[in-house]
C-alpha positions as CSV (number, residue, x, y, z in Angstrom):
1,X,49.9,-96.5,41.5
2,X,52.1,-95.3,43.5
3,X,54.6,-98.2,42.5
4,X,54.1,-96.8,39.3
5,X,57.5,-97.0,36.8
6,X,57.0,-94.6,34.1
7,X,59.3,-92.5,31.9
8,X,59.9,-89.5,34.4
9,X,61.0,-92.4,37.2
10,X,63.3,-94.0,34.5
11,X,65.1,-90.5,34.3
12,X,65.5,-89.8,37.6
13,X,66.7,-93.7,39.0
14,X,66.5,-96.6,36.2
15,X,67.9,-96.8,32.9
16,X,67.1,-93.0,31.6
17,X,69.3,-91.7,34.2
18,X,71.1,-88.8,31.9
19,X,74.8,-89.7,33.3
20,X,74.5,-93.1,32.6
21,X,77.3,-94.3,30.0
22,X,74.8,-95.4,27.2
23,X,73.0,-91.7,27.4
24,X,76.2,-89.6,27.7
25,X,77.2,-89.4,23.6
26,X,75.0,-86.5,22.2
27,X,75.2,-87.6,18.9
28,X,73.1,-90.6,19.2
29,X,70.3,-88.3,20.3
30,X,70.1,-86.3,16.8
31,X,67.7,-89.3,15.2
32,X,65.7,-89.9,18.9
33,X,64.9,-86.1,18.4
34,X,63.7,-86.9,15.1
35,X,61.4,-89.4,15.8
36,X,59.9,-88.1,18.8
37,X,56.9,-86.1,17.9
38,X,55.4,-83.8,20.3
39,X,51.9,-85.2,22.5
40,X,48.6,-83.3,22.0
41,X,47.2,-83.9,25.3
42,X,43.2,-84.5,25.7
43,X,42.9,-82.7,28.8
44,X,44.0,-79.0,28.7
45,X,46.6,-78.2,31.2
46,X,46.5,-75.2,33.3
47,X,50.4,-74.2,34.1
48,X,53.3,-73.7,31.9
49,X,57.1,-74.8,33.0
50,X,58.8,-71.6,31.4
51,X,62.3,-72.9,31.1
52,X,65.8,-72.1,29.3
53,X,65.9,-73.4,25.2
54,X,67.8,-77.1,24.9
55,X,71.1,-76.2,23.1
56,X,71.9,-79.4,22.1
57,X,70.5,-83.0,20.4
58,X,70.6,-84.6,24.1
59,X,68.6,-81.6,25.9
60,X,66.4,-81.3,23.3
61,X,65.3,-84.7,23.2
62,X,64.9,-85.1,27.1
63,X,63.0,-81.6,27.2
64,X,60.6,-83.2,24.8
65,X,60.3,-86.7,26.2
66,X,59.7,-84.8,29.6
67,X,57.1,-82.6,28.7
68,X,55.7,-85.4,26.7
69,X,55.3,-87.7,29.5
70,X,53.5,-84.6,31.8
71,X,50.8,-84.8,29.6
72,X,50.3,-88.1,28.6
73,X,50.5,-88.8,32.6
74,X,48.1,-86.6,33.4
75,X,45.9,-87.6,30.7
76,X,46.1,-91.0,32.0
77,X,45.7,-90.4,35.8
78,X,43.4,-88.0,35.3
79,X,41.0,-90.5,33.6
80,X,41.3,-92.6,36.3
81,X,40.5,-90.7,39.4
82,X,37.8,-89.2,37.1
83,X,36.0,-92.7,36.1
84,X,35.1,-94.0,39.3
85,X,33.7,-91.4,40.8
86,X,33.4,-92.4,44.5
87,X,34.6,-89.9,47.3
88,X,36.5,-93.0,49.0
89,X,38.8,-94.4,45.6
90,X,39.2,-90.5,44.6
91,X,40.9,-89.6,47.8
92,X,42.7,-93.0,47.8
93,X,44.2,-92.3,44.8
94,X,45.3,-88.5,45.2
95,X,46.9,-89.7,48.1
96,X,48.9,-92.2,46.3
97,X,50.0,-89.9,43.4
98,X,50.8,-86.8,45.4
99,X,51.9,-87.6,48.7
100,X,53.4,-91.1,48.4
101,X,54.7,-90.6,44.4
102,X,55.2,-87.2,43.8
103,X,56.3,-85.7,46.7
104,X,58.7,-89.0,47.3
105,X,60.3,-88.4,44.0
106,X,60.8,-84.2,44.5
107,X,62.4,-85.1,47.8
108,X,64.6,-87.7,46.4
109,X,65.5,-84.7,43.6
110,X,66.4,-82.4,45.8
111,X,69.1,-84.8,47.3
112,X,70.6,-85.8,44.3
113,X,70.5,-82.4,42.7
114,X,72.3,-81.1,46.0
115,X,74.8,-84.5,45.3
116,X,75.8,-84.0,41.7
117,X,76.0,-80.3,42.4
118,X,73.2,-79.8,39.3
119,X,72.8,-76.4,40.0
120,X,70.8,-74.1,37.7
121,X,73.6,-71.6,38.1
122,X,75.4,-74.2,35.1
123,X,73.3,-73.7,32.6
124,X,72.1,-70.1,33.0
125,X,72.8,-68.3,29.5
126,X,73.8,-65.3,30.6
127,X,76.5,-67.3,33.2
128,X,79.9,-67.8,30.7
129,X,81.9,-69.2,33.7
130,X,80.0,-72.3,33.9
131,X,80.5,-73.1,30.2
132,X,83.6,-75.9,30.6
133,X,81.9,-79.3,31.1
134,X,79.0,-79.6,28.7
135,X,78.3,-83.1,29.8
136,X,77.8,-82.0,33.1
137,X,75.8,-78.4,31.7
138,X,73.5,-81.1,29.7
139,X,72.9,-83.3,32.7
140,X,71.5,-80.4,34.7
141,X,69.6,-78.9,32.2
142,X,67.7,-82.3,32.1
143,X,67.4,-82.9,36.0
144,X,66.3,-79.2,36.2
145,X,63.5,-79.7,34.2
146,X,62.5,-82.9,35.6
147,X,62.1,-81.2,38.7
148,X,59.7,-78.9,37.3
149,X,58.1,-81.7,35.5
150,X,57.1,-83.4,38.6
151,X,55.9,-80.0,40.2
152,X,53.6,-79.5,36.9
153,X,51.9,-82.7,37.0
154,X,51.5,-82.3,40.8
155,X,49.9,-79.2,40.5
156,X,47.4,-80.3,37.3
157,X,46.0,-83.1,39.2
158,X,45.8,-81.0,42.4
159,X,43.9,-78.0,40.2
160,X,41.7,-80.6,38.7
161,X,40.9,-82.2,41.5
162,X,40.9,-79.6,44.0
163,X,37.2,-79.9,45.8
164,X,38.9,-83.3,47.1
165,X,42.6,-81.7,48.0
166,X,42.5,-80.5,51.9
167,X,46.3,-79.0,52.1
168,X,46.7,-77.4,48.4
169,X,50.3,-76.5,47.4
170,X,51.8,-73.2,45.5
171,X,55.2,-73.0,43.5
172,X,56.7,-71.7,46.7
173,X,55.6,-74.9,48.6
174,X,57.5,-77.6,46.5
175,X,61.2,-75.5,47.2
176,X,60.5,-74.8,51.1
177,X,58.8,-78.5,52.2
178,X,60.6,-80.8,49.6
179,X,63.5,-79.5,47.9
180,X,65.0,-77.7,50.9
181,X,66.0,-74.9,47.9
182,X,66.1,-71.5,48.6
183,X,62.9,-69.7,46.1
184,X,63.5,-68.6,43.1
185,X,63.6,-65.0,42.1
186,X,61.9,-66.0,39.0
187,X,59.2,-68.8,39.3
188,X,59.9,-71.0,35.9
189,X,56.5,-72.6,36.4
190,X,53.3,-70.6,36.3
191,X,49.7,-70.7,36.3
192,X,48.4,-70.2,32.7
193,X,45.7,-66.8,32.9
194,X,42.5,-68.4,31.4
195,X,40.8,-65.3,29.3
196,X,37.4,-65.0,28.5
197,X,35.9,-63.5,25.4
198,X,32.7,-61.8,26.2
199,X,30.6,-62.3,23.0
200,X,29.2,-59.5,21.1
201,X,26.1,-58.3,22.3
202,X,23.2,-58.7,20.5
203,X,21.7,-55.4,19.4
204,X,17.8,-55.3,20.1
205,X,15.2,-52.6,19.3
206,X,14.6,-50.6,22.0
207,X,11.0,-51.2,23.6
208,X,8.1,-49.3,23.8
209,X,7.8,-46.9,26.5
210,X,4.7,-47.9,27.4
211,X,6.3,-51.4,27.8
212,X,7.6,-53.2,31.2
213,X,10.5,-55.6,32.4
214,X,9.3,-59.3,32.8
215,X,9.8,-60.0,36.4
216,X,10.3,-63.4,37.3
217,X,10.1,-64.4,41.0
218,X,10.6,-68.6,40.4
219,X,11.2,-71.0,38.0
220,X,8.3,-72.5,36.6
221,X,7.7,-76.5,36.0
222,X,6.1,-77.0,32.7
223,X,4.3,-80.0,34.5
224,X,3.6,-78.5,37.6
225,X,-0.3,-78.9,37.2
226,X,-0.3,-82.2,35.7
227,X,3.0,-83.9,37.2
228,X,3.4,-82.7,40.4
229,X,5.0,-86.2,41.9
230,X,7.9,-85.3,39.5
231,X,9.1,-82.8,41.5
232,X,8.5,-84.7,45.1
233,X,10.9,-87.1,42.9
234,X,13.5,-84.7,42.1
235,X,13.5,-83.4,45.7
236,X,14.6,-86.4,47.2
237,X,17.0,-87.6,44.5
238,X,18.8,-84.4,45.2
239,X,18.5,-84.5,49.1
240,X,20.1,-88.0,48.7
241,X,23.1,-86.9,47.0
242,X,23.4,-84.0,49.0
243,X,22.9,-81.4,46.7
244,X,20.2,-79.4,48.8
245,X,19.9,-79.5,53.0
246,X,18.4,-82.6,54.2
247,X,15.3,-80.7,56.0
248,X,14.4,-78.8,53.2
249,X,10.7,-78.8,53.5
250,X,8.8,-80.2,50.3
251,X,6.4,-77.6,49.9
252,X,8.8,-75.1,50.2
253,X,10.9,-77.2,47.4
254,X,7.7,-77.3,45.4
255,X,7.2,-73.2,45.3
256,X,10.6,-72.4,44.0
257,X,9.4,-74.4,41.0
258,X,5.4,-72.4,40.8
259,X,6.3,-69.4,39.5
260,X,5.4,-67.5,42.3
261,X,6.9,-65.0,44.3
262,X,9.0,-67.5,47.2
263,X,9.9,-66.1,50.9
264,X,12.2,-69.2,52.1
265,X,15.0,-69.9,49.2
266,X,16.3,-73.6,49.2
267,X,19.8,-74.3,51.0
268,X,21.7,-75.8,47.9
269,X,24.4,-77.4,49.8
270,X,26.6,-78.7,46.7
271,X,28.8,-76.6,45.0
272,X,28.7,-73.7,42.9
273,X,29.4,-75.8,39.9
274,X,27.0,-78.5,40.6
275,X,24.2,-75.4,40.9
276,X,25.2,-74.1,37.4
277,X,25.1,-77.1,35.8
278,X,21.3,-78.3,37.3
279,X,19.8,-74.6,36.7
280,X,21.3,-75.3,33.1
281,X,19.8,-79.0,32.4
282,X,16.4,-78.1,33.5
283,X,16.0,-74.2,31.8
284,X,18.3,-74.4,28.3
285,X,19.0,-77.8,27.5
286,X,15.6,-80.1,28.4
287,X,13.8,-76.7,28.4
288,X,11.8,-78.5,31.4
289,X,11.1,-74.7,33.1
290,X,9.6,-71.6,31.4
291,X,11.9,-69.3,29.2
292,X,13.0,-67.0,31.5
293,X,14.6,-64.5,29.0
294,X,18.2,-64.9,29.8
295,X,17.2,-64.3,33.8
296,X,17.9,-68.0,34.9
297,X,20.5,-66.5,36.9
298,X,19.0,-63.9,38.7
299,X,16.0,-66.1,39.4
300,X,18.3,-69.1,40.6
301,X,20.2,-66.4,43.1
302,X,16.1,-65.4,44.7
303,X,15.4,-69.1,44.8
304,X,18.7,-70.9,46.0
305,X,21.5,-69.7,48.6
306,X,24.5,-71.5,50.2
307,X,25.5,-73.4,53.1
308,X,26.1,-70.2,55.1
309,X,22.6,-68.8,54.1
310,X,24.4,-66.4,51.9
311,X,23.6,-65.6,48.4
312,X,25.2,-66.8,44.9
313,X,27.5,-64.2,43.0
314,X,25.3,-64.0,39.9
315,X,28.4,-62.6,38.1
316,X,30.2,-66.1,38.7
317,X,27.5,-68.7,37.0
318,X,29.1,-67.7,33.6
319,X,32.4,-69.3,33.7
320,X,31.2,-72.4,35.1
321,X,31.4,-75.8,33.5
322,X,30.0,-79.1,34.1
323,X,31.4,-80.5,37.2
324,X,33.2,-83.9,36.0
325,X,32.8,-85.8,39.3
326,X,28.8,-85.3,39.8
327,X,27.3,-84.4,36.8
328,X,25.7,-87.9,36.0
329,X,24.2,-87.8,39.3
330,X,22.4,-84.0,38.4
331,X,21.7,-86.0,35.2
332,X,20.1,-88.8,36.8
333,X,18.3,-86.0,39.3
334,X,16.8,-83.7,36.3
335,X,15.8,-86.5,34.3
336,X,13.0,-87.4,36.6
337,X,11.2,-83.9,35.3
338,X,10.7,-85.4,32.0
């Protein structure tokens, strides 16, 4: 992959270079810009290049080739790491895309940028003494953004992937170790704020004061009478793939799925993800457990705690999604309840 030619290499050494004779007349950009409709990407991307406007038919088509091709790559890259889920070809690959490709191609940047004196001090706005040489304005308005282009689609795949990244980078990281650039004052590439809408709550009548809060101590197995194996099944299905600590007694795996009031909560030694996603298969969408009234996660914070014996944030179960790397193997796990 790493040998990879796609549109952001052609621009910065093949046949896309922006100084190139062929791809110095701006006129013959007009119709490219035309033609060249924006991507709708399938994955959603979590940072933002916040960059100056093109101001003329040559930036503008490279700004939307470039930011094209950020998303179609990671589209495409992304669906590869992500479809064969093994631990050994996920690491092989992230090392191939952002240590031997991406970081290669930043470093080779920063030289020519520092070459061709591509300064973003040419195409500030604001800046009237650079305003002489519009070639040379255009050609580091393009480079520029390529720059942060690479950065963008380093950081996506590292955000997507980043139970598997070991030495994560910030902004900051990609001008101090590759670029050899003095920061910014203003970062033009941020982290998008994901916000969350709390839905409306419902409105309920208010009980009887006679009346009591259900208390739940476990989960309960619909089949715990009649199908007990089940759960000896489910226990070592999920000590195999490492989900809960390998001595995790099975009686004590059993209880946490009786109802009753448990002493000894299971180790869950997955991640917090993984957790949400197996409380959710087994209590809302196979219904496999008693209703437990909009308390699954209280009851999953009494019955499971983490590696360090400490307990779950309940508060962080909401914003949780299927996990994208395990979540056939929870499948797999849960449907040996049914």
């Amino acid at each position: 992959m790493s040998k990879q030619k796609n549109t952001l290499d052609k621009i910065l050494d093949y046949e896309l270079r922006p100084w190139l004779p062929q791809n110095s007349l701006d006129d013959v950009f007009a119709a490219k810009f035309r033609s060249l409709n924006e991507y709708t990407p399938k994955q959603q991307l979590l940072f933002q290049i916040d960059f100056h406007r093109p101001f003329d038919h040559k930036t503008k088509y490279y700004s939307r080739l470039i930011l094209n091709t950020v998303k179609s790559d990671f589209d495409i890259l992304y669906q590869t790491i992500d479809e064969d889920r093994n631990e050994n070809l996920i690491r092989y690959y992230l090392n191939d895309i952002l240590n031997k490709r991406l970081k290669t191609r930043l470093k080779d940047l920063g030289e020519l940028l520092k070459e061709k004196d591509y300064a973003l001090v040419y195409i500030n706005p604001k800046n009237t003494s650079h305003q002489l040489d519009q070639a040379h304005k255009a050609n580091t308005y393009i480079m520029q953004l390529l720059k942060l282009a690479y950065m963008q689609l380093y950081l996506e795949i590292q955000e997507a992937f980043k139970d598997w990244i070991d030495d994560d980078l910030i902004v900051e990281d990609f001008y101090t170790q590759l670029l050899n650039e003095p920061i910014p004052e203003k970062l033009l590439i941020r982290k998008l704020q994901v916000i969350e809408v709390a839905p409306e709550p419902i409105k309920k009548p208010k009980p009887k004061q006679t009346s009591k809060p259900i208390q739940f101590n476990s989960f309960t197995y619909k089949q715990y009478n009649t199908s007990p194996d089940k759960l000896g099944d489910l226990w070592d299905s999920l000590k195999l793939n490492n989900f809960i600590s390998a001595d995790t007694p099975l009686a004590t795996f059993k209880k946490v799925f009786s109802g009753s009031k448990i002493n000894t909560p299971i180790t869950w030694t997955g991640n917090i993800s993984e957790l949400f996603y197996f409380v959710k298969r087994i209590h809302k969408d196979l219904q496999l457990i008693e209703d437990l009234k909009q308390k699954q996660w209280q009851v999953t914070c009494i019955c499971f705690v983490d590696e360090s014996g400490e307990l779950f944030d309940r508060s962080k179960f909401r914003s949780l999604k299927r996990p994208n790397l395990t979540g056939d193997k929870i499948d797999s796990a849960v449907n040996l309840l049914k």
